[in-house]
N, C-alpha and C positions, 0 to 999 in steps of 0.2 A: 504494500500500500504506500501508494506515495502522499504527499505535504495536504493534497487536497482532497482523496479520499478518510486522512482522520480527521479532517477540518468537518466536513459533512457526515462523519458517521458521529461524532460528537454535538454536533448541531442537531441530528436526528434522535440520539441520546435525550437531548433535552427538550426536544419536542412531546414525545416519549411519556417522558417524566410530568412536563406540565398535564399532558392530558389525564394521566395516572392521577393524578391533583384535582383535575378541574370536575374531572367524574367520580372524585369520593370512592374510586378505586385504591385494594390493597395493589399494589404490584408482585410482591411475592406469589398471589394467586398464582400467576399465569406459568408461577418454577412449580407449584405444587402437584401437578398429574400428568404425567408423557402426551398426555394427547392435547396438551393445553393448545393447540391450533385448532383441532379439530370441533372445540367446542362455541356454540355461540358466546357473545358476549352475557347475554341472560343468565346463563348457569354462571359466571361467577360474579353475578351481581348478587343470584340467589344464596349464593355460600356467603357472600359479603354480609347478605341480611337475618343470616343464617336460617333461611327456609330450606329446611333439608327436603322438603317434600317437593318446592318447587324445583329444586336441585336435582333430585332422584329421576324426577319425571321427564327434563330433560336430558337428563344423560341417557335414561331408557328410551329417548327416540333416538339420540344421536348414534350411540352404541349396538342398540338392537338388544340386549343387556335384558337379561330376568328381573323383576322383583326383588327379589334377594343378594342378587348381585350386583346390582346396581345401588341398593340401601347399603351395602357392604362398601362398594369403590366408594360411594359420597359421603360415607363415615369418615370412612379411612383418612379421605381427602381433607373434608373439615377439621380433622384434627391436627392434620401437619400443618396449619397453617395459623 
């Protein structure tokens, strides 16, 4: 990387970060579950509000994911964060 790809990827950093900010977002969320791309923004608004029910249900569309297995990952998940 040269002089002007860290200048912009730091610049991006803190765009980033204010949005992180402006939406009462945790940012750690998004390190907390492998598939943190995969998910909408919603499910870890839900974990933020700590509605695990709203949280469960979408993961169980996202994932395809049982009942129980899904009440399982989003436990899981709630807790490491």
């Amino acid at each position: 990387m040269d002089a002007a790809d860290h200048m912009r990827l730091a610049r991006l950093e803190r765009q980033v970060a204010f949005l992180y900010r402006h939406l009462g977002l945790d940012p750690q969320l998004a390190d907390a579950f492998p598939a943190a791309g995969g998910m909408p923004p919603e499910f870890t608004e839900a974990l933020r509000q700590q509605n695990l029910i709203a949280a469960i249900k979408i993961y169980r569309q996202v994932t395809g994911a049982g009942l129980a297995e899904a009440k399982d990952a989003v436990e899981r998940i709630a807790r490491s964060v």
